[in-house]
N, C-alpha and C positions, 0 to 999 in steps of 0.2 A: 233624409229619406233613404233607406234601404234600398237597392238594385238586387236583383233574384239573378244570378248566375246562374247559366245552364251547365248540366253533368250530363254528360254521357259514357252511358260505363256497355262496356262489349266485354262477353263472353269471346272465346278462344278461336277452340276449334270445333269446327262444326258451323261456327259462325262469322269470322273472320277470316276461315279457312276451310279448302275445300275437303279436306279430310285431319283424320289424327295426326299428332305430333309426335306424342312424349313416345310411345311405342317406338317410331320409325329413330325418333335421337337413340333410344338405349341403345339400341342394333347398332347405331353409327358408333356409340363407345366402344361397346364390347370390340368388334372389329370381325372380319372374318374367319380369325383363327377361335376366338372363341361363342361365335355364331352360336354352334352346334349345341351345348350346353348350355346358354343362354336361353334359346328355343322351347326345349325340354324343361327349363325350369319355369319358363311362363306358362307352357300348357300345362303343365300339375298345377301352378296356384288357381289358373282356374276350375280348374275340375278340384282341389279337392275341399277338405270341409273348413280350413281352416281360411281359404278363399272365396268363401261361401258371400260376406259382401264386396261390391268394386273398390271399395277404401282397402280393405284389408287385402285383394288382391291388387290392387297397384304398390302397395306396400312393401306386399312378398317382391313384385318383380325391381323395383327399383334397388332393393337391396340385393338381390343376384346379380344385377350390373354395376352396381356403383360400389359396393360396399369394399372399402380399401384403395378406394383411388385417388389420385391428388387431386383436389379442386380443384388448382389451377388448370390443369393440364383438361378436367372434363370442362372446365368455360373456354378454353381456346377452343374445344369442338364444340360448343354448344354454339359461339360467335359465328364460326363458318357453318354449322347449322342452320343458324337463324337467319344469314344471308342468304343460303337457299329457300327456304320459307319463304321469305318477302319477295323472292325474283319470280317464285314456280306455283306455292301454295295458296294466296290469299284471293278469294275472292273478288271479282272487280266491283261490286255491287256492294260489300264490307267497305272497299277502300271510299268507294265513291262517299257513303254516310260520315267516314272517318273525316273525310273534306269538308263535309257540308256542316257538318259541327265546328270543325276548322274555324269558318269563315264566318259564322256565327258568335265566335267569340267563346263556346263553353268549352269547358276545365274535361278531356279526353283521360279515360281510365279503362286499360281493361284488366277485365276480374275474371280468373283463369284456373283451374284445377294444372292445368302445365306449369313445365317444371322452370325455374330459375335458371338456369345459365343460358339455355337460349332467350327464354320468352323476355325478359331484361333489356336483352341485346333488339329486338323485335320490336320492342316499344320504342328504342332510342333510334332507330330506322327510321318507324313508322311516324316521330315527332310526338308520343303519348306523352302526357305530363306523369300517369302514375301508371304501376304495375304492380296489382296485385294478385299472387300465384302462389303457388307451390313451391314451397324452398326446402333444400337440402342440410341435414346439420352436417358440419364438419367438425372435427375434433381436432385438439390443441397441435397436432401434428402435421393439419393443414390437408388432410386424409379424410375423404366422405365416410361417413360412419355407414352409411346406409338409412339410415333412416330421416323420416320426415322430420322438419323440423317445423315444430305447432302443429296444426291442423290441414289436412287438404283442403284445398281450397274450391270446394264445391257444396253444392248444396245450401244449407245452414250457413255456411262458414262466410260464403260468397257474403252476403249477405250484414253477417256480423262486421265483416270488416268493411264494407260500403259504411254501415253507420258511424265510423271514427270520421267517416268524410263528414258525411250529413250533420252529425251533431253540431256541429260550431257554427253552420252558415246555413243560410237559406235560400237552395237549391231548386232550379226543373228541373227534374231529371228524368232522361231519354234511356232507357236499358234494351239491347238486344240480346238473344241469346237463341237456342235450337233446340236444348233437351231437358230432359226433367231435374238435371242437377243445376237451373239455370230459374226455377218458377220461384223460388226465393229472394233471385236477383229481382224479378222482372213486376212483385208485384210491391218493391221499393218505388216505380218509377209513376212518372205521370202520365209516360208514353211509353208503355211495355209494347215490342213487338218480335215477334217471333220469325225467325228466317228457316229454309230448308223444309222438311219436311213436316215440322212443327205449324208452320205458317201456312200450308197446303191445306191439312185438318182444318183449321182457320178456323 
């Protein structure tokens, strides 16, 4: 006889946290000397046409911050990032659900348009079995290209990669999330609920 394991997969931020992430990390790379530049290149991708969706402007700005830097060097900031996260940023009401799955026995996942060097470090804090996010490509030089590697992981995408879980075993699955790049996640589950202002609307 089969046993149905429970899944519970959490969105990010917004959901497990009380505000944005990837935004507040970039600023921590860049540094205060080059803040200024940094700033100005986010508010053009939003305003202009080639930023016109939130994929293509997270795009533009990750690659203004990242684009030539060593990996290693941006995970040891994204490490002590992700410490502060977990001490200042999360939710008590996220953590609390993170427990009660805990002690229930189901297989913890969160599925995250944030970026990989902290959110990683986050998960292995927080005791999550998997992380699924946003990852950065590096080049043979060990140097962020800048760009995304695969897909952001929002929307559609959340989604697609939930079913590499789902397909082999047979899952409850509990999904939370807060905003509309999360109704993909959330209508995977058997117990979609919504937190934050999403959940308010109700």
């Amino acid at each position: 006889m089969t046993t149905t394991q429970g899944l519970a997969l959490f969105d990010f931020d917004g959901t497990l946290t009380r505000r944005d992430t990837v935004l507040p990390f970039l600023i921590e790379v860049c540094g205060a000397l080059e803040l200024p530049g940094f700033a100005v290149a986010a508010a053009r991708a939003f305003v202009t046409g080639t930023a016109a969706r939130r994929d293509d402007a997270k795009a533009a700005i990750i690659n203004t911050a990242l684009a030539g830097r060593d990996a290693a060097d941006v995970g040891a900031i994204g490490a002590g990032y992700a410490r502060g996260v977990v001490q200042g940023a999360l939710r008590p009401e996220g953590r609390a659900r993170i427990e009660w799955h805990r002690a229930q026995g189901h297989r913890l996942v969160i599925v995250s348009a944030s970026l990989e060097p902290y959110l990683d470090v986050v998960a292995t804090h927080l005791g999550i079995d998997d992380c699924l996010c946003t990852r950065l490509e590096i080049g043979h030089d060990g140097t962020l290209t800048g760009a995304i590697a695969g897909a952001n992981c929002r929307g559609s995408e959340k989604a697609r990669r939930v079913r590499e879980i789902l397909e082999p075993r047979d899952y409850e699955v509990w999904a939370y999330g807060d905003s509309s790049g999360d109704e993909a996640l959330l209508e995977l589950a058997d117990h979609p609920t919504w937190v934050g202002k999403r959940a308010a609307r109700g």
